[in-house]
C-alpha positions in Angstrom: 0.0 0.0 0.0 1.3 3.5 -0.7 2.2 5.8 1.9 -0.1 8.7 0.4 -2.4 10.3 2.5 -5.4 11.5 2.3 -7.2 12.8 5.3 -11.2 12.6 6.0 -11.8 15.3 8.1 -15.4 15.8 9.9 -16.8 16.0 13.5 -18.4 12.9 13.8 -16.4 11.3 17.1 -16.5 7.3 16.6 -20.4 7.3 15.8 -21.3 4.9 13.4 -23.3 5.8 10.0 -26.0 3.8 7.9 -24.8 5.2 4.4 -26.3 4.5 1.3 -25.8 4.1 -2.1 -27.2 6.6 -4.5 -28.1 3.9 -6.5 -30.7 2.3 -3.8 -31.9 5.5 -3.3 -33.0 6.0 -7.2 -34.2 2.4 -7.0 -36.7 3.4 -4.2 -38.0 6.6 -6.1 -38.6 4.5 -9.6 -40.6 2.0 -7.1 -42.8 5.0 -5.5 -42.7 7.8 -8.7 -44.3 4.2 -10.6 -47.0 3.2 -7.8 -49.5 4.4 -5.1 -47.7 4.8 -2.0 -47.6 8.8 -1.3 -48.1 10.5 1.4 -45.6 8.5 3.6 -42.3 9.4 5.4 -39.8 6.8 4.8 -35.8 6.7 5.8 -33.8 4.8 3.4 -30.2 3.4 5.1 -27.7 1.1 4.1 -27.7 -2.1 5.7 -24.8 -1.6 7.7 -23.3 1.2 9.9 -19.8 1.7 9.5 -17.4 4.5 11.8 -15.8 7.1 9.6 -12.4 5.1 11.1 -13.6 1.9 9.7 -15.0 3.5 6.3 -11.4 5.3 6.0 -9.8 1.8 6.7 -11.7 0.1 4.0 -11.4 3.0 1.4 -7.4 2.6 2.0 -8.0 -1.3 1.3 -9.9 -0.5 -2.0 -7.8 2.5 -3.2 -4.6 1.0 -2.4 -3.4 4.0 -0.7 -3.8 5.5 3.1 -7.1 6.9 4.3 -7.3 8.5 7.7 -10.4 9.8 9.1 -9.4 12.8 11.3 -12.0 13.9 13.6 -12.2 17.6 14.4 -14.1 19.6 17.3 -17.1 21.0 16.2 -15.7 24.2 15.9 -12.8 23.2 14.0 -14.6 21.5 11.8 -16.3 24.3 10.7 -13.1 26.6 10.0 -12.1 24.1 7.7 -15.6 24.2 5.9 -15.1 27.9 5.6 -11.3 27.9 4.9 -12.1 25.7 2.0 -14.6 28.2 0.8 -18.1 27.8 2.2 -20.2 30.2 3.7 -19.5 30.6 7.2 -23.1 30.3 8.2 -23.3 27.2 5.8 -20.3 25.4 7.5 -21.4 26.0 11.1 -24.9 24.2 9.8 -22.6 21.3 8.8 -20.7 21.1 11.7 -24.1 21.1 13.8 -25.1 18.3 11.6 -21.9 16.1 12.2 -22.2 16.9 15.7 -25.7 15.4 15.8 -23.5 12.1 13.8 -21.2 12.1 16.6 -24.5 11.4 18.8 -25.1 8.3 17.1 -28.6 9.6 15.2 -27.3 8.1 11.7 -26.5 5.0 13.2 -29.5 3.4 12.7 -30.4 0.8 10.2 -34.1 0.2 8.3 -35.2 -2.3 5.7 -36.7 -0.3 3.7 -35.3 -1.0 0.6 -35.6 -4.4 0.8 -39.8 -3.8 1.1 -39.9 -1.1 -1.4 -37.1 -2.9 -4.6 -37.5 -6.6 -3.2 -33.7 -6.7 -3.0 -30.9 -5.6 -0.2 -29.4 -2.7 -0.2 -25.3 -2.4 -1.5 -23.3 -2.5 1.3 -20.2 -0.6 1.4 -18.0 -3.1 0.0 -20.6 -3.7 -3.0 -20.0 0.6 -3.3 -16.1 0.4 -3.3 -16.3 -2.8 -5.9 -17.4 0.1 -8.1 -14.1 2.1 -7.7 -11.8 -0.7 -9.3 
C-alpha cells in the first residue's frame, strides 16, 4: 500500500453511520414515482453502519493507498468548511449536523429497501467494488 495520505476530516467522534448508495436511493424513487404509495415518510439506510475510522480503513484497502479519518471539534470542523470556501453560516450548519453524527442519530439501520425494490441494499464493500 502506498504511503499517500489523504485525510477525512469531519466532526463525527467514533459514531457509526448507515450510508447509502445513490443507486438504492434512485431504485426506491422508480418503485414509489411508478405506484401508489404517497403521502408516507420513509428513511432509506444502508444495511450496515460503518465509523468514519472503519470507512477510511476500508477506502485505504480499496484505493490502495492511506485513508485517515481525522476527527475535528465542532468548531474546528467548521473553520475548515469555511477555509475551504463555504459560507460561514453554511459550515457551522454542517458542523451542527456532524455533531448530531457524533450522537449516534445516523447510526441506525431500516429495511426499507428491501420492502420497497425486493432486493438488499449495496453494502459498502458492494460501493467500493465500483471504484476498481
Amino acid at each position: 500500500m502506498n504511503a499517500v495520505r489523504v485525510p477525512a476530516a469531519a466532526a463525527g467522534g467514533d459514531a457509526r453511520v448507515s450510508y447509502i448508495d445513490c443507486r438504492d436511493i434512485a431504485a426506491v424513487a422508480a418503485v414509489l414515482l411508478t405506484g401508489s404509495r404517497w403521502g408516507e415518510t420513509l428513511v432509506l439506510t444502508g444495511p450496515e453502519a460503518l465509523s468514519h475510522h472503519q470507512i477510511a480503513a476500508r477506502l485505504s484497502a480499496a484505493l490502495g493507498r492511506t485513508v485517515r479519518y481525522l476527527d475535528l471539534p465542532q468548531a474546528a470542523f467548521a473553520e475548515r468548511l469555511t477555509g475551504q470556501g463555504l459560507p460561514a453560516d453554511f459550515a457551522a450548519d454542517v458542523a451542527e449536523l456532524f455533531a448530531e453524527v457524533a450522537g449516534g442519530s445516523l447510526a441506525g439501520t431500516t429495511g426499507t429497501v428491501r420492502e420497497l425494490t425486493g432486493r438488499e441494499p449495496r453494502t459498502f464493500d458492494e460501493f467500493l467494488s465500483g471504484l476498481q
